[in-house]
PDB file of N, CA, C and O in Angstrom:
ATOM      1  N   UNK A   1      43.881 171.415  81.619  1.00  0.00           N
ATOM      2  CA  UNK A   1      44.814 170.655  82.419  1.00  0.00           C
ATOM      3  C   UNK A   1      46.172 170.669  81.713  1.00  0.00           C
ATOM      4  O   UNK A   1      46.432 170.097  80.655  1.00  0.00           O
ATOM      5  N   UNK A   2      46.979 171.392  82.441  1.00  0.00           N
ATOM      6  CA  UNK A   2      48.854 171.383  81.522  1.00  0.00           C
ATOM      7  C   UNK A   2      48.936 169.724  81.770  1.00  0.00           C
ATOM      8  O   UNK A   2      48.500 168.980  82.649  1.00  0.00           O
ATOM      9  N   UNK A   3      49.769 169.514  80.466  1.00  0.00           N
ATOM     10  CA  UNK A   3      50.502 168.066  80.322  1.00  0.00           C
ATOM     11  C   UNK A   3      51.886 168.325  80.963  1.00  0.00           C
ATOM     12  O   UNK A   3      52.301 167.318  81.537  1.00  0.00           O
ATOM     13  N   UNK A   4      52.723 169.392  81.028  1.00  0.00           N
ATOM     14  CA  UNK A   4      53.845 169.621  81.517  1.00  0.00           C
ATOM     15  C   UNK A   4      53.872 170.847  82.479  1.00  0.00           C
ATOM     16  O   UNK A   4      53.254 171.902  82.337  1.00  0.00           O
ATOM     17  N   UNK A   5      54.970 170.383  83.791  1.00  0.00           N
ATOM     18  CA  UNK A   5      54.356 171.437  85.033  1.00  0.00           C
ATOM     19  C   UNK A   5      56.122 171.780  85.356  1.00  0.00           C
ATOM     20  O   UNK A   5      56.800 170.850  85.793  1.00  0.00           O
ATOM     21  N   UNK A   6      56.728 173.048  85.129  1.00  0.00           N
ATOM     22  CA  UNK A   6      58.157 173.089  85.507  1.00  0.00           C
ATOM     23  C   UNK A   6      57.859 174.165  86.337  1.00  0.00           C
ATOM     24  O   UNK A   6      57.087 175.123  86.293  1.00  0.00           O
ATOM     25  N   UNK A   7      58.659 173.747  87.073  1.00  0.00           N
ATOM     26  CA  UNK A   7      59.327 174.966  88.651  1.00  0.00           C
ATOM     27  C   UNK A   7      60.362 175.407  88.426  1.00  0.00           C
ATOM     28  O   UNK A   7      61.358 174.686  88.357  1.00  0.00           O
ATOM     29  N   UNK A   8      60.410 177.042  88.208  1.00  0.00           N
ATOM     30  CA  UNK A   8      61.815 177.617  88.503  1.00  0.00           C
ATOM     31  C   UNK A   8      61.602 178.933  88.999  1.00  0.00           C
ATOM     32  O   UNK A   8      60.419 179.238  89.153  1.00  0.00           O
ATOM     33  N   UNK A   9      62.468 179.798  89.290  1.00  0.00           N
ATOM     34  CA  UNK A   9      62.929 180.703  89.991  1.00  0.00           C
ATOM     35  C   UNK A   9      62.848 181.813  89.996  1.00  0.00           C
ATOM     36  O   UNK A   9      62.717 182.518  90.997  1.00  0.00           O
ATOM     37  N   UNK A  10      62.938 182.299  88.439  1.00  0.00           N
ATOM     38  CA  UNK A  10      62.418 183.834  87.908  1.00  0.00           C
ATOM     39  C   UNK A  10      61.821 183.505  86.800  1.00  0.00           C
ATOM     40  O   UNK A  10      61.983 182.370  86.353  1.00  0.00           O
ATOM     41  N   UNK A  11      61.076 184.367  86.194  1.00  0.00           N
ATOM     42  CA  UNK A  11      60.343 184.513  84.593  1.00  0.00           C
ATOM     43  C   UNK A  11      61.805 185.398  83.952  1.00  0.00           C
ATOM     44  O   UNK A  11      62.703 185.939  84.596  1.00  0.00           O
ATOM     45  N   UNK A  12      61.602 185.280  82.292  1.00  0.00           N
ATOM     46  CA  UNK A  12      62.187 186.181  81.530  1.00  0.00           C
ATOM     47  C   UNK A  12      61.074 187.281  81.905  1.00  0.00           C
ATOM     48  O   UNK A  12      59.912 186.933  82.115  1.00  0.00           O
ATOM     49  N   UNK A  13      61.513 188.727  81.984  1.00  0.00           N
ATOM     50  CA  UNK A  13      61.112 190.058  82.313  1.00  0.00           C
ATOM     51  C   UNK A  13      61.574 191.007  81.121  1.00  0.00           C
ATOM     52  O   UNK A  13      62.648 190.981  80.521  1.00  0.00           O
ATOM     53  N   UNK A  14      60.114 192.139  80.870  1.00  0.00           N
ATOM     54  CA  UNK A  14      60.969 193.274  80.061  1.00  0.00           C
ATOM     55  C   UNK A  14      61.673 193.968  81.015  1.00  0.00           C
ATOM     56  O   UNK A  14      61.955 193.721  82.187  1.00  0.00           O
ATOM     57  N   UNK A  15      61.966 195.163  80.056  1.00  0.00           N
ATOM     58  CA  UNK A  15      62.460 196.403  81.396  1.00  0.00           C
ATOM     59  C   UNK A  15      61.029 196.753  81.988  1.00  0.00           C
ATOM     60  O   UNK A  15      61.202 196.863  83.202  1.00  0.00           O
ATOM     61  N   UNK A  16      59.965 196.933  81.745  1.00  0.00           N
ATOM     62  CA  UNK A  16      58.957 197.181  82.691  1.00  0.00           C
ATOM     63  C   UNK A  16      58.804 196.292  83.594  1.00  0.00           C
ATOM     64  O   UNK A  16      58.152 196.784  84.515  1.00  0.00           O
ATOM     65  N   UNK A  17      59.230 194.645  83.900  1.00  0.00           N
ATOM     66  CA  UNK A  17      59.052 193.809  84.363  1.00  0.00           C
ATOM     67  C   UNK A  17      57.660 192.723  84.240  1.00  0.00           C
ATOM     68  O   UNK A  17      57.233 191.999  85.139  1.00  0.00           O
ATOM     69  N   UNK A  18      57.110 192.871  82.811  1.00  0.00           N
ATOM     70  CA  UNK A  18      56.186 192.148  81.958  1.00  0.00           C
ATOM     71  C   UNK A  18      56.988 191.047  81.854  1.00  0.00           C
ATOM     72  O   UNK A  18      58.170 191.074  81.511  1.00  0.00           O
ATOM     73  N   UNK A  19      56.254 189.930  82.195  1.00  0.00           N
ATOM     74  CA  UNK A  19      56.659 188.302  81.809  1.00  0.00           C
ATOM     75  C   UNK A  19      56.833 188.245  80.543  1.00  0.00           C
ATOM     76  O   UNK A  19      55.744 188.263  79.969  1.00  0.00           O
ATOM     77  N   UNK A  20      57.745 188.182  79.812  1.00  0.00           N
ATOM     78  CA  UNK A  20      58.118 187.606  78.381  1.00  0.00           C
ATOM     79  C   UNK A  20      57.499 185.798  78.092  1.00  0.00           C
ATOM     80  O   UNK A  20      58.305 184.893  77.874  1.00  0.00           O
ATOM     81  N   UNK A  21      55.885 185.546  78.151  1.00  0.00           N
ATOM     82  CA  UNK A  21      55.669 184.084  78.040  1.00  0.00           C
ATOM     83  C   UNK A  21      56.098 183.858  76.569  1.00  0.00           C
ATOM     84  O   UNK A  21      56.393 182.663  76.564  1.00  0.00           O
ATOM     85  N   UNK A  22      56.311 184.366  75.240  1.00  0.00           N
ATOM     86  CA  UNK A  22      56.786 184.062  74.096  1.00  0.00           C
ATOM     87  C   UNK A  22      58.259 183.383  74.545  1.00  0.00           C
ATOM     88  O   UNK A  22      58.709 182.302  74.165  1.00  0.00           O
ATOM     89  N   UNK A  23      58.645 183.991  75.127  1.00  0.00           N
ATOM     90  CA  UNK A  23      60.166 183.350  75.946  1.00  0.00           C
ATOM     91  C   UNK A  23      60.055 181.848  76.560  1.00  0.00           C
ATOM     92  O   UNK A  23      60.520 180.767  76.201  1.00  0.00           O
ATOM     93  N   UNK A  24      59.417 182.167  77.403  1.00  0.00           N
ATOM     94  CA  UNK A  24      59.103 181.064  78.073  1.00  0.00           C
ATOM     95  C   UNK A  24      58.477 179.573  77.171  1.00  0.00           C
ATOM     96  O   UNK A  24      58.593 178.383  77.461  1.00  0.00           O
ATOM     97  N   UNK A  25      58.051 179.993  76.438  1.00  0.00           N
ATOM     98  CA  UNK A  25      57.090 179.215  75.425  1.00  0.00           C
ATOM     99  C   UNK A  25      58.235 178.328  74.238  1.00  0.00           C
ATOM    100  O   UNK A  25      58.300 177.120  74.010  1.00  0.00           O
ATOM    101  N   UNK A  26      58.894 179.263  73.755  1.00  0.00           N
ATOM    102  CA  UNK A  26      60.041 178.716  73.345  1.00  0.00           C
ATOM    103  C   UNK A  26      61.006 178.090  74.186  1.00  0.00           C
ATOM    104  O   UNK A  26      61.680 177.237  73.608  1.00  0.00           O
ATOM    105  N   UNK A  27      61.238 178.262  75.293  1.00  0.00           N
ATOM    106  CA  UNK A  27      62.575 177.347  76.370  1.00  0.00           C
ATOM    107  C   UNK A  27      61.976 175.935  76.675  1.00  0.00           C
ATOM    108  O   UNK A  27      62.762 174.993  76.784  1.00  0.00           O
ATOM    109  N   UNK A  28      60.895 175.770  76.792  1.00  0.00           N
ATOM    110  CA  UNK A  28      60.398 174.682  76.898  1.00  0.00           C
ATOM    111  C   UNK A  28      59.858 173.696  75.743  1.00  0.00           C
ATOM    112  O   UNK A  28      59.455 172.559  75.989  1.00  0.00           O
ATOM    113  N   UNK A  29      59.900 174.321  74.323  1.00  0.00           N
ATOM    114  CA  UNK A  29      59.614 173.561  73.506  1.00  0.00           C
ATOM    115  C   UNK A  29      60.758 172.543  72.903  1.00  0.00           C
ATOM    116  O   UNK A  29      60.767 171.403  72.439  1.00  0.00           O
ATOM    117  N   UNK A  30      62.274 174.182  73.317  1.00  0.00           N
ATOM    118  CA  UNK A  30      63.344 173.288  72.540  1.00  0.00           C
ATOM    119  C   UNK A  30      63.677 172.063  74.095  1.00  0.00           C
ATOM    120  O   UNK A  30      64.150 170.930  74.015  1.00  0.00           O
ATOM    121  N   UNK A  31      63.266 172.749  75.287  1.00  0.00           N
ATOM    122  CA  UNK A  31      64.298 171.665  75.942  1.00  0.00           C
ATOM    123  C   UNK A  31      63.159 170.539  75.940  1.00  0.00           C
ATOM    124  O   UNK A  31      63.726 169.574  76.452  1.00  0.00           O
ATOM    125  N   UNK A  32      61.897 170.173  75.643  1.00  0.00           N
ATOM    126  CA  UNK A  32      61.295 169.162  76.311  1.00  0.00           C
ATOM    127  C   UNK A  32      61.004 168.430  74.622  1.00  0.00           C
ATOM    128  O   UNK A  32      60.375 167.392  74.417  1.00  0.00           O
ATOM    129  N   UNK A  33      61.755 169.441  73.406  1.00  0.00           N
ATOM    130  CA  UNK A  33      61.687 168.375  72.386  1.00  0.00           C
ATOM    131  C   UNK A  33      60.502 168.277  71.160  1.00  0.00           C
ATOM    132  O   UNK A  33      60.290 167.609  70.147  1.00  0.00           O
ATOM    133  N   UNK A  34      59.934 169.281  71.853  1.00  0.00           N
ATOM    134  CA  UNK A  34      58.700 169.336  71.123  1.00  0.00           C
ATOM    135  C   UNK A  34      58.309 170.076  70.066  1.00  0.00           C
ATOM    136  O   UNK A  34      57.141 170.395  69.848  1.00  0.00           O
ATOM    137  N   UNK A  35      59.860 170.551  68.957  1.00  0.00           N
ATOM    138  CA  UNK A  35      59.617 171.359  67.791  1.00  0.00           C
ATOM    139  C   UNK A  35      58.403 170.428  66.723  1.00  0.00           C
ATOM    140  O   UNK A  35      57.750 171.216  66.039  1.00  0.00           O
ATOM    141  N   UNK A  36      58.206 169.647  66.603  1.00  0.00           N
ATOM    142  CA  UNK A  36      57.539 168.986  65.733  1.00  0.00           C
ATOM    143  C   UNK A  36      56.081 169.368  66.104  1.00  0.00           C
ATOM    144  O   UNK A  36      55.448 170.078  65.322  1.00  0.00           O
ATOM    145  N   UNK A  37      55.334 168.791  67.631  1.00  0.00           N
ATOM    146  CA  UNK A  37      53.970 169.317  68.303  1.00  0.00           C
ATOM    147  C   UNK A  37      53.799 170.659  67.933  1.00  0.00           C
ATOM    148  O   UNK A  37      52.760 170.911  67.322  1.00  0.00           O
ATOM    149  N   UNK A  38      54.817 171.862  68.230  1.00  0.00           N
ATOM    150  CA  UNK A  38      54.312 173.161  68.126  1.00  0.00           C
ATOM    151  C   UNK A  38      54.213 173.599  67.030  1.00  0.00           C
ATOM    152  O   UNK A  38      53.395 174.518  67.010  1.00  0.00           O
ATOM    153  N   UNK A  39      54.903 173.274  65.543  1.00  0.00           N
ATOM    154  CA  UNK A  39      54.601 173.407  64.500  1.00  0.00           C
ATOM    155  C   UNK A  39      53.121 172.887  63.895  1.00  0.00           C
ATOM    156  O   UNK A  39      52.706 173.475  62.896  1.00  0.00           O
ATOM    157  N   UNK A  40      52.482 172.031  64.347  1.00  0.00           N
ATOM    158  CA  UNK A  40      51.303 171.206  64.381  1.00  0.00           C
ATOM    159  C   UNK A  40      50.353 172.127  64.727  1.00  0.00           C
ATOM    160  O   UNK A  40      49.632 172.704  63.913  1.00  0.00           O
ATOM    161  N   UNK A  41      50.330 172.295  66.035  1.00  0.00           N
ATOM    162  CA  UNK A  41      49.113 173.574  66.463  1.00  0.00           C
ATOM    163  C   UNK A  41      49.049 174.540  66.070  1.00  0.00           C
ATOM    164  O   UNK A  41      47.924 174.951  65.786  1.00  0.00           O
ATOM    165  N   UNK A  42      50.420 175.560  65.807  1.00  0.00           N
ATOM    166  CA  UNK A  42      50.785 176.827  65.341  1.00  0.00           C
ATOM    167  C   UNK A  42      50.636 176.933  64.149  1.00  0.00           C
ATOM    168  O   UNK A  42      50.712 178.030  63.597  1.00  0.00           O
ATOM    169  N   UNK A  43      50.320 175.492  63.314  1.00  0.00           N
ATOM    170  CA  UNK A  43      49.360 175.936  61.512  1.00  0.00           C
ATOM    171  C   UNK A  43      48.597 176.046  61.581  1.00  0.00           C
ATOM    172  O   UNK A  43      47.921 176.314  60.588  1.00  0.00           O
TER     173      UNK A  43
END
C-alpha cells in the first residue's frame, strides 16, 4: 500500500523512452522532505 500517491503528466524518459524511476524516486524525496526516511532504508 503507497503512503504517498502524486499525479502528473509525463515520467522522466531515456532516449529509448525507459522511465527513469531513480529520477522519479529522488523528486519526491527532496520535495516531500524525506532525506532523513530514505537514508534509513537505503542502509
Amino acid at each position: 500500500m503507497p503512503k504517498y500517491i502524486r499525479f502528473v503528466t509525463e515520467f522522466p524518459q531515456t532516449v529509448t523512452g525507459k522511465i527513469q524511476k531513480f529520477k522519479i524516486r529522488e523528486a519526491m524525496i527532496e520535495e516531500l522532505g524525506l532525506a532523513q526516511a530514505a537514508k534509513r532504508e537505503m542502509a
